[in-house]
C-alpha positions as CSV (number, residue, x, y, z in Angstrom):
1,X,-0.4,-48.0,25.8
2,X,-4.3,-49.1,26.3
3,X,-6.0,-48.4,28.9
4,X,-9.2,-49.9,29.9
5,X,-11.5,-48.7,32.3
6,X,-14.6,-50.5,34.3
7,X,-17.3,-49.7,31.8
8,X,-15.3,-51.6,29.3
9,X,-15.7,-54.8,30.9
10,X,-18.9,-57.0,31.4
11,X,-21.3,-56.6,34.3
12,X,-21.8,-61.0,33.9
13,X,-20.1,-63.3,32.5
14,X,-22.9,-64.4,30.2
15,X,-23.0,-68.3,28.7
16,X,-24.7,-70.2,25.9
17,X,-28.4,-69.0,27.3
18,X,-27.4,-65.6,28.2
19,X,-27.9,-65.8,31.7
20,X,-25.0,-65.5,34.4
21,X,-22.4,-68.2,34.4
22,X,-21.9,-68.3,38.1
23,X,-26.2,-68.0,39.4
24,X,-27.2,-72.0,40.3
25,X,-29.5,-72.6,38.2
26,X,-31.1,-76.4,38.9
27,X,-31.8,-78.1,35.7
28,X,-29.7,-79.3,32.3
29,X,-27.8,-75.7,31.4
30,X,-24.5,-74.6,30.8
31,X,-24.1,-73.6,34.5
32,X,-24.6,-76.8,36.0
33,X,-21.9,-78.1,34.4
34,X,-19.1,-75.5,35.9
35,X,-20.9,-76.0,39.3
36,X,-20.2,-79.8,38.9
37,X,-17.0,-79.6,38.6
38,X,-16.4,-76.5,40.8
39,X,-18.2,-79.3,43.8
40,X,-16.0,-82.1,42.0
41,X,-12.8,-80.1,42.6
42,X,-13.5,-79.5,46.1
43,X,-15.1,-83.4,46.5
44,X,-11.4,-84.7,45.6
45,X,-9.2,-81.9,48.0
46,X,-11.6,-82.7,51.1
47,X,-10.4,-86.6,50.3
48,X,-6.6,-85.4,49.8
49,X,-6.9,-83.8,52.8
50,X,-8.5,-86.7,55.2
51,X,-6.2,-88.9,53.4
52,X,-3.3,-86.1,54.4
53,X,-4.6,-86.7,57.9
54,X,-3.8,-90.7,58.2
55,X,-7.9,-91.3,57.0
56,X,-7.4,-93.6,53.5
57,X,-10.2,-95.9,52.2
58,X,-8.2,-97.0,49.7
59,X,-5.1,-97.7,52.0
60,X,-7.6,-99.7,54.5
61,X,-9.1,-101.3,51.5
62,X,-5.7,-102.7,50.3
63,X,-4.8,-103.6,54.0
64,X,-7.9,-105.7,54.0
65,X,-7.7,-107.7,50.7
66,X,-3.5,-108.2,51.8
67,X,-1.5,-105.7,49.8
């Protein structure tokens, strides 16, 4: 059986330009890319949630136009 201890593993997780994976960086880099969708992913649970709580757009939307 293998065990691993904590100076096996990384300190970072380092990406394509060697920097951390998780620092926000502003600018075209691997990083902003993983903190677009991290903000995505919490973008579409805020609108599950309102919607959750009786608040649709899209059901007022199709109210309007008759569906």
């Amino acid at each position: 059986m293998e065990t691993r201890t904590n100076h096996d593993l990384p300190v970072v997780a380092k990406a394509y330009n060697g920097l951390d994976r998780n620092a926000f960086i502003f600018g075209w880099n691997p990083q902003s890319e993983l903190w677009n969708g991290r903000l995505a992913m919490i973008g579409f649970l805020a609108y599950l949630l309102w919607d959750l709580a009786g608040y649709s757009v899209l059901r007022d939307v199709l109210h309007l136009i008759g569906y």
